[in-house]
C-alpha positions in Angstrom: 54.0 146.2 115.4 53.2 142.6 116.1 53.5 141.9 112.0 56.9 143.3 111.7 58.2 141.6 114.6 56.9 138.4 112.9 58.1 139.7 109.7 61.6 140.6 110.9 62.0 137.0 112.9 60.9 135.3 109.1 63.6 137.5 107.7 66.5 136.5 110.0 65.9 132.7 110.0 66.1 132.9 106.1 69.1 135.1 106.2 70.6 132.4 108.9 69.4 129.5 106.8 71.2 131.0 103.9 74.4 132.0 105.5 74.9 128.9 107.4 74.4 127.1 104.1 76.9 129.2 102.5 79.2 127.8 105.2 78.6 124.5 104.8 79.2 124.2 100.9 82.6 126.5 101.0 83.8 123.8 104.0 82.4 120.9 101.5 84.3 122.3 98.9 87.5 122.9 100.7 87.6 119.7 102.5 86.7 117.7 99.4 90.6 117.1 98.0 91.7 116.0 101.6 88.6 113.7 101.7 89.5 112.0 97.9 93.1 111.9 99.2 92.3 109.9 103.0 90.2 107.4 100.6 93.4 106.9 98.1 95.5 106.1 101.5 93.2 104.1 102.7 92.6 101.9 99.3 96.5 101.1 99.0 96.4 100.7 102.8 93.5 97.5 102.5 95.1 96.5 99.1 98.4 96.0 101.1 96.8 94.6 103.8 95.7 91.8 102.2 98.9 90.7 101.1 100.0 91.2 104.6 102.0 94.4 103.7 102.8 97.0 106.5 102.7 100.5 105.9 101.4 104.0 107.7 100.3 107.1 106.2 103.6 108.4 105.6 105.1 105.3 103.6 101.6 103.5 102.0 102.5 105.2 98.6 106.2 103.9 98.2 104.7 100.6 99.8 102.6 100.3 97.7 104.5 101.2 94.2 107.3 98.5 95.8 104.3 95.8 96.3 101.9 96.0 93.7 103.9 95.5 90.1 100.8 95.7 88.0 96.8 96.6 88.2 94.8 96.6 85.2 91.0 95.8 84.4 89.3 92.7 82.4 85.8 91.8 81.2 84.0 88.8 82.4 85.6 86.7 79.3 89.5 87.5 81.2 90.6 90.2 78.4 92.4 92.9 79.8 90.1 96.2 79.3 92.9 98.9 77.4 92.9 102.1 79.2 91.1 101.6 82.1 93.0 102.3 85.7 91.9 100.1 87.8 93.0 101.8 91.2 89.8 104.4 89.7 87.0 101.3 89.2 84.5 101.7 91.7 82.8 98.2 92.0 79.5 99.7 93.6 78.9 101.4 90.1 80.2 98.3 88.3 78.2 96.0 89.7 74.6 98.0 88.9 75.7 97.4 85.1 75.2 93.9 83.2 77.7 91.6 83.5 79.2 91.8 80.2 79.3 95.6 80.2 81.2 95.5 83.7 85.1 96.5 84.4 86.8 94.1 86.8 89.7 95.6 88.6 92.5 93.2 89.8 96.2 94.0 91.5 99.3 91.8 91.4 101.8 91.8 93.7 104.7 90.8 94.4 105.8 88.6 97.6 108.6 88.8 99.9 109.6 85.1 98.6 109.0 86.2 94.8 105.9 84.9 94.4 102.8 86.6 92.5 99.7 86.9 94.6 96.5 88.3 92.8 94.1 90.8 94.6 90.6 91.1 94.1 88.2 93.7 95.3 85.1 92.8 97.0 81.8 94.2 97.3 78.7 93.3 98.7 75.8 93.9 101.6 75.9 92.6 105.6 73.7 93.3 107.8 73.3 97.5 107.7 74.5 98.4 105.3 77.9 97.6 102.4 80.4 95.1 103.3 83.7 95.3 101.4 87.1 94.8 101.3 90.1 92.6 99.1 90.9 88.8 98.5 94.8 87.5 97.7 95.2 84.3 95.9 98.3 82.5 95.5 99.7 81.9 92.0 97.8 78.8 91.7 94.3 80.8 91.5 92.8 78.4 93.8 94.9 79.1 97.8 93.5 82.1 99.4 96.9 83.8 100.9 94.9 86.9 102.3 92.2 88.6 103.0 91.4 92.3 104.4 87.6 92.8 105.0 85.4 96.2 106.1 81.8 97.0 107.0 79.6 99.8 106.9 77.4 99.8 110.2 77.5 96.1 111.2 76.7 95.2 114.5 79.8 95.8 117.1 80.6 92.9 118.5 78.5 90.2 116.1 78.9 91.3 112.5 81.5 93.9 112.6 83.8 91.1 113.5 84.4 90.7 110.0 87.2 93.4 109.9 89.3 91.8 113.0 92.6 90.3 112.2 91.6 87.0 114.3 88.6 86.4 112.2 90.6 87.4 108.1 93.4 84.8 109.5 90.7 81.9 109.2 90.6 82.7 105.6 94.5 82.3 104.7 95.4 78.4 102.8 91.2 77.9 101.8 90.6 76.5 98.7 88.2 78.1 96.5 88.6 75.4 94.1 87.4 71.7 94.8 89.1 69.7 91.9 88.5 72.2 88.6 85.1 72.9 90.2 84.3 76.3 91.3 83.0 76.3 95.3 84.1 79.9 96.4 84.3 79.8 100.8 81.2 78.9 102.5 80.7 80.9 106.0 79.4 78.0 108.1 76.9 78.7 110.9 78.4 76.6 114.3 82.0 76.7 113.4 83.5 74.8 109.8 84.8 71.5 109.8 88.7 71.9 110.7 89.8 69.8 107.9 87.4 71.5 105.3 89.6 73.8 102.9 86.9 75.7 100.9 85.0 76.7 104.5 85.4 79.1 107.8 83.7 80.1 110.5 80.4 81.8 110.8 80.7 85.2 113.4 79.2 84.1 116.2 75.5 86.2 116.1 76.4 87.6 112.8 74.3 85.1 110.6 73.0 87.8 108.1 76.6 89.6 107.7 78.2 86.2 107.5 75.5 84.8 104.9 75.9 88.1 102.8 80.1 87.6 103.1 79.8 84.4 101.3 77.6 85.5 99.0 80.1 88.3 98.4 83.0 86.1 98.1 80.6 83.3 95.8 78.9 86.4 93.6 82.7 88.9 93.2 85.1 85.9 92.8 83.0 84.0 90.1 83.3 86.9 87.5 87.4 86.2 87.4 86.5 82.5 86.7 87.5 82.9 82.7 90.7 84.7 84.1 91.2 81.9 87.0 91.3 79.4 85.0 93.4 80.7 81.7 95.8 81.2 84.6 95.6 77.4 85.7 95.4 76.0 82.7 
């Protein structure tokens, strides 16, 4: 009696294990297209953002057709990649390949005053875990005009700061040319010089996330440089 009992008590948890299982993949597979399409809202959403674009859930995708007047992809040399989209690029997967093999998504839009501002994506590592987000320059390919940042995990209150609108504002007029040298922003541990354009702010108790967002900004932003400076020259 005792071995059925055990028996039957194997039984069910496999039966359970299998069911519940079951459940889990159909609800995977159902939810999957409303998962892909909050991540598409909330691309054009931090894409818009950094341009200082407004826009909800209910208007980001005629925002965003009205902003952004072109996206395509390059190579490292500044040539335009034919018949890649580069709303699709995902820049984790690019950036495990060599340099030269890599796809390079950029977005321009267009400004209230008329102006062209070009958006870059960013990608790189805090603290925890990924940090991420999207850089606007100014026509000149030097001014920074905006910047939208995210985190993965960082520390709430020290490096998630990152992805507060006090702390992107500190970004908006830097240089990330000095003369036709290339400097990218340094992230300065006690507080940047006021007067220094090509430098912000550390977060206050955030040195690894700040030190890995300016080695984001230094390693993402110095791939463009062939495209920078054909567009400054």
């Amino acid at each position: 009696m005792k071995d059925f009992s055990n028996r039957y008590i194997f039984l069910f948890a496999v039966v359970m294990v299998v069911i519940v299982a079951a459940v889990l993949s159909t609800a995977a597979m159902l939810l999957q297209p409303l998962q892909q399409a909050n991540m598409i809202i909330e691309k054009k959403l931090n894409i818009l953002s950094s341009v200082g674009v407004e826009a909800g859930k209910d208007d980001v995708f005629e925002r965003f057709e009205e902003a952004i007047e072109q996206s395509y992809a390059i190579n490292h040399k500044g040539e335009v990649i034919e018949g890649v989209d580069a709303f699709e690029v995902d820049l984790r997967v690019e950036q495990r390949k060599p340099l030269e093999e890599q796809n390079l998504p950029l977005f321009i839009a267009r400004l209230d005053d008329g102006r062209e501002a070009i958006i870059i994506p960013l990608e790189g590592r805090g603290l925890w875990g990924p940090i991420f987000g999207y850089i606007a320059l100014e026509e000149d390919m030097n001014t920074v005009f905006g910047i939208n940042l995210d985190h993965q995990g960082e520390t709430p209150g020290l490096g998630a700061e990152i992805n507060t609108s006090w702390y992107e504002a500190k970004f908006r007029g830097k240089k990330i040319f000095d003369g036709d040298r290339f400097v990218s922003i340094r992230v300065v541990k006690g507080g940047a010089p006021a007067d220094d354009q090509h430098a912000v702010d550390a977060i206050s108790g955030g040195t690894i996330t700040s030190n890995g967002l300016q080695d984001m900004l230094y390693d993402n932003l110095e791939k463009y440089l062939n495209y920078f400076n054909a567009r400054r020259d």
